[in-house]
C-alpha positions, -999 to 999 in steps of 0.1 A, spaced: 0 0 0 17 33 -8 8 67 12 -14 94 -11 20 116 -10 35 91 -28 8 84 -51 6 121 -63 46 118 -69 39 85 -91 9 101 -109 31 131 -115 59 109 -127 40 90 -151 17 123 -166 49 139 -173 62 106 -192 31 103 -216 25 141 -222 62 143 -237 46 138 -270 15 161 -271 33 189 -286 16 224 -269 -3 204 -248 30 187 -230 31 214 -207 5 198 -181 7 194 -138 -12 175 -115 -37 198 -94 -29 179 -59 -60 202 -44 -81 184 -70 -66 149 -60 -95 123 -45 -94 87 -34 -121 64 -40 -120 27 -43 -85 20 -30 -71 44 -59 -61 82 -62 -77 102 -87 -53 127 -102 -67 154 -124 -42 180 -143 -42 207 -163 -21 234 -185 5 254 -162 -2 282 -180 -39 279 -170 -31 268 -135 0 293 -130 -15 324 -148 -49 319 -155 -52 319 -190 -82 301 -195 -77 292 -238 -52 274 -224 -74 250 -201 -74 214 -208 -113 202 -217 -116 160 -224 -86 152 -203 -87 122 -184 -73 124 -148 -44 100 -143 -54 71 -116 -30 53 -93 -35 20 -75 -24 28 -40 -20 -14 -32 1 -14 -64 15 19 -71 7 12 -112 -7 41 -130 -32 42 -160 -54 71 -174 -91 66 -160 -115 58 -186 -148 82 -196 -170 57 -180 -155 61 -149 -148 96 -148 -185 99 -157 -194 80 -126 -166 97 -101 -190 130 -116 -220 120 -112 -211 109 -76 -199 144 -66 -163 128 -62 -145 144 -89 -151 182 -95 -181 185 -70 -181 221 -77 -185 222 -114 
């Protein structure tokens, strides 16, 4: 079992890995304030850092799927739509929004 501290670092670890490749988009960061665990897993959502440093909102991320780590495993995957659909309708992911 690894800590949520930990999980974060791994989520953070593996988003900057895959987003090498997505040209204007690579520039992406885990919101840790918008981190939640459900179902023995950490959801980690990110976004631009120019929309989270400087607020430039053309530069928000819309579609993006929050990475997810296993906190009994430590492996790390993008969550699917369906599941980010039911973290939503839950009120577990973005309960503001």
């Amino acid at each position: 079992m690894i800590d949520h501290d930990t999980a974060r670092q791994r989520a953070a670890a593996f988003l900057a890995e895959r987003s090498r490749t997505w040209g204007a988009s690579s520039r992406v960061r885990i919101v840790p304030e918008e981190c939640v665990v459900d179902g023995g897993r950490l959801i980690a959502p990110y976004d631009h850092v120019g929309y989270l440093d400087e607020g430039r909102e053309e530069l928000r991320l819309a579609g993006n799927l929050p990475v997810r780590v296993d906190l009994a495993t430590g492996e790390c995957s993008f969550a699917d739509p369906g599941e980010v659909d039911d973290l939503v309708g839950r009120g577990v992911l973005w309960p503001d929004d």
